[in-house]
KOLDREN-463077 format. One record per residue: residue number from 1; chain; y negated, x, z of N, C-alpha, C in turn. Coordinates in steps of 0.001 Angstrom, whole numbers, plus 500000, padded with zeros to 6 digits. Each point is the difference from the previous one (the first is absolute). Example, Ala and Ser with C-alpha at 12.3 -4.5 7.8 and 13.67 -1.06 7.14 Angstrom:
REM residues 2
@num->1	cadena->A	nc2->505690	nc1->513190	nc3->507800	cac2->498810	cac1->499110	cac3->500000	cc2->498800	cc1->500900	cc3->500000
@num->2	cadena->A	nc2->498950	nc1->499650	nc3->499280	cac2->498810	cac1->500820	cac3->500060	cc2->498910	cc1->499230	cc3->500730
END
This chain:
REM residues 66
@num->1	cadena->A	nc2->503940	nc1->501391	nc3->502630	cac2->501242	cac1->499287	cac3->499829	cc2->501133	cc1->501005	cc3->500070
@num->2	cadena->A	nc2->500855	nc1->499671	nc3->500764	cac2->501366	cac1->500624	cac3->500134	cc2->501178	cc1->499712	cc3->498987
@num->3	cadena->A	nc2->501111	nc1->500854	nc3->499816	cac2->500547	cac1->499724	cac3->499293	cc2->500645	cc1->498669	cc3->500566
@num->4	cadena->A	nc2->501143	nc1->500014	nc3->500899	cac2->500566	cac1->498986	cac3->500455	cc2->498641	cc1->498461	cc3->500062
@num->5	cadena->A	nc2->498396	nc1->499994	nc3->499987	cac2->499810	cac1->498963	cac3->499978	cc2->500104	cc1->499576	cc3->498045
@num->6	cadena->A	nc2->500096	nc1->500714	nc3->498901	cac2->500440	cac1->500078	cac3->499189	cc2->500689	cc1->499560	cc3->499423
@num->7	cadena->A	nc2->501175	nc1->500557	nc3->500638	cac2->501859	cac1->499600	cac3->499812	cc2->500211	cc1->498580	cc3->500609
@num->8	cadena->A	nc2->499495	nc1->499683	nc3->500764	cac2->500349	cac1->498306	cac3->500383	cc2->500071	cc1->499430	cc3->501664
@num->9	cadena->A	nc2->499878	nc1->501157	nc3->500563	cac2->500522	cac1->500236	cac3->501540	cc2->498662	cc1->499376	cc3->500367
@num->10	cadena->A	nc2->498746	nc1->499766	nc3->499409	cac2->498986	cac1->499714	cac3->500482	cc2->499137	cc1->499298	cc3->498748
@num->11	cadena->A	nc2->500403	nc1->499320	nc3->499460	cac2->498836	cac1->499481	cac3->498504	cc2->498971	cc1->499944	cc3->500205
@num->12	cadena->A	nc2->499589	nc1->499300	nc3->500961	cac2->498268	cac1->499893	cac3->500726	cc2->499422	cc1->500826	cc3->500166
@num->13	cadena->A	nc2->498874	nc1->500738	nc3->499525	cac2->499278	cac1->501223	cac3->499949	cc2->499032	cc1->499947	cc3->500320
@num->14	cadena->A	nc2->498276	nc1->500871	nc3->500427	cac2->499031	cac1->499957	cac3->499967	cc2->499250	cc1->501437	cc3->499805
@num->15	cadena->A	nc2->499076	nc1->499430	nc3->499210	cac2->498998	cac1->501064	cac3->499571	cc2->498659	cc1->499847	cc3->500413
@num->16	cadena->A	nc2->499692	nc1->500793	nc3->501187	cac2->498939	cac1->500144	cac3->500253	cc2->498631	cc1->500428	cc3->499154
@num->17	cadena->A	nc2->500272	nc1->500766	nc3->499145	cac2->499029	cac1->500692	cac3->499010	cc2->500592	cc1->499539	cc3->498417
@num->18	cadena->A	nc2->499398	nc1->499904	nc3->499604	cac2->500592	cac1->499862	cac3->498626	cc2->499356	cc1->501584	cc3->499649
@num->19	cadena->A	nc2->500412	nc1->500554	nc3->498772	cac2->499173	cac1->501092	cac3->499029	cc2->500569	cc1->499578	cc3->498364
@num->20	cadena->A	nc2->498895	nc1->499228	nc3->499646	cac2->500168	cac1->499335	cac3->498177	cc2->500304	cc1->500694	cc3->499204
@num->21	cadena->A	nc2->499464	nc1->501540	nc3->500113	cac2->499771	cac1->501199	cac3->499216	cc2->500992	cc1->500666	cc3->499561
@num->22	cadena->A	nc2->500746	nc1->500007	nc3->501143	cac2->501415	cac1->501285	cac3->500490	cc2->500759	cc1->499269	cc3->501213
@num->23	cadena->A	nc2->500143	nc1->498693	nc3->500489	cac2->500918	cac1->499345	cac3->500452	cc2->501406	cc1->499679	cc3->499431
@num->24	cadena->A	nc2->501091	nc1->500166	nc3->500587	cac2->501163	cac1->499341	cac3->498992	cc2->499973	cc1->498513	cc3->500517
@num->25	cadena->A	nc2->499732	nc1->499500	nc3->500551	cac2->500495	cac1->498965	cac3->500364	cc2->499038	cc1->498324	cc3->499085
@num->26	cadena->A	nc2->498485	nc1->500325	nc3->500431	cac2->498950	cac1->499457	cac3->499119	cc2->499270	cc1->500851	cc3->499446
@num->27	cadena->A	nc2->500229	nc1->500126	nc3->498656	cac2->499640	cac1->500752	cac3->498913	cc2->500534	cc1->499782	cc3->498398
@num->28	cadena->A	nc2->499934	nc1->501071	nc3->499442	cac2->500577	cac1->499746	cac3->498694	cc2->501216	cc1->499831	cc3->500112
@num->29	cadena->A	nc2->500682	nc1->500938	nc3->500890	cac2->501775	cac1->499664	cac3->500221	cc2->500832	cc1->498905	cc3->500414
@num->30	cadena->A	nc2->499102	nc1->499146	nc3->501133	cac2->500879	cac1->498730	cac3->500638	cc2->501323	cc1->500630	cc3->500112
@num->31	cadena->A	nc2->500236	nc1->500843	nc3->500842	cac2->501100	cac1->500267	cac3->499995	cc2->500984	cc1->499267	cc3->501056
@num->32	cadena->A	nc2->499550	nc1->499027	nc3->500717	cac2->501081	cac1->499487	cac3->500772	cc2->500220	cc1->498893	cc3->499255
@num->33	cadena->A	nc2->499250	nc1->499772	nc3->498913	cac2->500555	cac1->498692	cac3->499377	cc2->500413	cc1->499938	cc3->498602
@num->34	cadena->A	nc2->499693	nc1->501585	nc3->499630	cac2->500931	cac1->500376	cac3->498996	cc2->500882	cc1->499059	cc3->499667
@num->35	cadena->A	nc2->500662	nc1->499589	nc3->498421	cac2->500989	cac1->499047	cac3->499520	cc2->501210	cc1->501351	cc3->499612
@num->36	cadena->A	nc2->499353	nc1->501198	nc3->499428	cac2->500821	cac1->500852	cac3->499840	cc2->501164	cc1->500402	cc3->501559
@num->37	cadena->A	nc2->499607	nc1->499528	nc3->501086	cac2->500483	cac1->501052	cac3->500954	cc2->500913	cc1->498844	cc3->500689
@num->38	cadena->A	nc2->500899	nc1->499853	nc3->500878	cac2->501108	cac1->499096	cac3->500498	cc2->499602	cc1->499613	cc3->501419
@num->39	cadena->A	nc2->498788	nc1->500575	nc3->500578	cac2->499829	cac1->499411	cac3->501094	cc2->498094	cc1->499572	cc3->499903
@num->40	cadena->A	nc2->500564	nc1->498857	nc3->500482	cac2->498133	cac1->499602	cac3->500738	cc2->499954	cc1->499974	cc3->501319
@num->41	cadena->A	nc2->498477	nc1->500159	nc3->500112	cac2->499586	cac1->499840	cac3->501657	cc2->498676	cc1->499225	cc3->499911
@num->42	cadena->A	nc2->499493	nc1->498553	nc3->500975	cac2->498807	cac1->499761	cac3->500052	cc2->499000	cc1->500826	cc3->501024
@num->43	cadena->A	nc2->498744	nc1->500082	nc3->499820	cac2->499093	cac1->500982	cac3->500951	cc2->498609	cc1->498812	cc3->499838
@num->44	cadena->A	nc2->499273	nc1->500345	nc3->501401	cac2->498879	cac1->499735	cac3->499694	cc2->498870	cc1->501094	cc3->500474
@num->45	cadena->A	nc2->498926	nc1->499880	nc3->499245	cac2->499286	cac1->501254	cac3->500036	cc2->498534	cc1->499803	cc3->500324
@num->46	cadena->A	nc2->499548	nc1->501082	nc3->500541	cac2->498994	cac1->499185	cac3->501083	cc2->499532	cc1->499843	cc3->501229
@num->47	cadena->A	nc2->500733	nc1->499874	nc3->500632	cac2->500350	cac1->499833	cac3->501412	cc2->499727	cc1->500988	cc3->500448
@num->48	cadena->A	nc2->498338	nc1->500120	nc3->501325	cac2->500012	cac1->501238	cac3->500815	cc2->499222	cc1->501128	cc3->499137
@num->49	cadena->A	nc2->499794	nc1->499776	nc3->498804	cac2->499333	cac1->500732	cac3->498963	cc2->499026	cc1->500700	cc3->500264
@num->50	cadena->A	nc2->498923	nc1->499869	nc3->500670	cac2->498942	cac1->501001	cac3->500673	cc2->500758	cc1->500988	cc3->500835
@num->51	cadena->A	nc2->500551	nc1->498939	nc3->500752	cac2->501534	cac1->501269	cac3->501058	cc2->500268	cc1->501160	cc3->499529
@num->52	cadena->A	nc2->500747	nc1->499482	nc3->499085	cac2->500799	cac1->501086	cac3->498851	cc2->499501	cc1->500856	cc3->499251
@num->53	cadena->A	nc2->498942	nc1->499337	nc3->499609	cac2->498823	cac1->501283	cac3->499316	cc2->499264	cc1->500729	cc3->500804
@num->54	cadena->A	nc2->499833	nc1->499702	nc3->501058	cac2->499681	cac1->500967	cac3->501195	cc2->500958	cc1->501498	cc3->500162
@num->55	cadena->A	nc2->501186	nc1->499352	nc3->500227	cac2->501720	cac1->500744	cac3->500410	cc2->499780	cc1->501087	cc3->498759
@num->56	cadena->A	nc2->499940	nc1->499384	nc3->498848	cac2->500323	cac1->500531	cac3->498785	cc2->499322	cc1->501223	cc3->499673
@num->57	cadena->A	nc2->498032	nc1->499621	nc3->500098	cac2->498797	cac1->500688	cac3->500109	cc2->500300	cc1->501187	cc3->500618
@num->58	cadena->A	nc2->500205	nc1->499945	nc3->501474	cac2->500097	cac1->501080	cac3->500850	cc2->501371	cc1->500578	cc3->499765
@num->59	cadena->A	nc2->500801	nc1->499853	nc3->499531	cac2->501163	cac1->500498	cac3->499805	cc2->499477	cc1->501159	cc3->498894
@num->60	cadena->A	nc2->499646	nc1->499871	nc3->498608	cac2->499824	cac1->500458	cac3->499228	cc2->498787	cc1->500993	cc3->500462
@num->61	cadena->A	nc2->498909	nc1->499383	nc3->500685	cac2->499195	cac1->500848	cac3->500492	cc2->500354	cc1->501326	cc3->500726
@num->62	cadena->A	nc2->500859	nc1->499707	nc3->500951	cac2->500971	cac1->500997	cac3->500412	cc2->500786	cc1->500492	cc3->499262
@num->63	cadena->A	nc2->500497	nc1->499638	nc3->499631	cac2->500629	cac1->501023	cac3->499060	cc2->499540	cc1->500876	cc3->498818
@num->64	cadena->A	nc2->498986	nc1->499744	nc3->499166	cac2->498968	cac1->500753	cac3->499332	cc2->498907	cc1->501154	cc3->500936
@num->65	cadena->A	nc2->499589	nc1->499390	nc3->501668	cac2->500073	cac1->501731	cac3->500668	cc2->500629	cc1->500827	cc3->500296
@num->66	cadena->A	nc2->501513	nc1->499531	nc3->499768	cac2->500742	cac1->501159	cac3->500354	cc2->500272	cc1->500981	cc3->499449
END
């Protein structure tokens, strides 16, 4: 998530991966739906998810041989 989809320029969001653990978004924080904070954004999460954990996998994989 970008800031500007954040700020309002884009409310509609998506999350390919969730992480429950250490995610801000779905986790202990809920942070886009925070009551403390002045902006919301809806997301759906999910979408493409093997995809993304693929992207994600090898990303990190790569980057831990370097």
């Amino acid at each position: 998530m970008r800031g500007r989809d954040y700020f309002g320029a884009n409310p509609d969001g998506g999350l390919g991966v969730t992480d429950p653990q250490r995610g801000g978004a779905i986790s202990q924080f809920q942070i886009l739906q925070n009551p403390a904070l002045n902006h919301r954004a809806e997301f759906r999460a999910g979408f493409m998810e093997e995809e993304c954990k693929a992207i994600l996998r090898g990303f990190f994989k790569d980057l831990r041989a370097n």
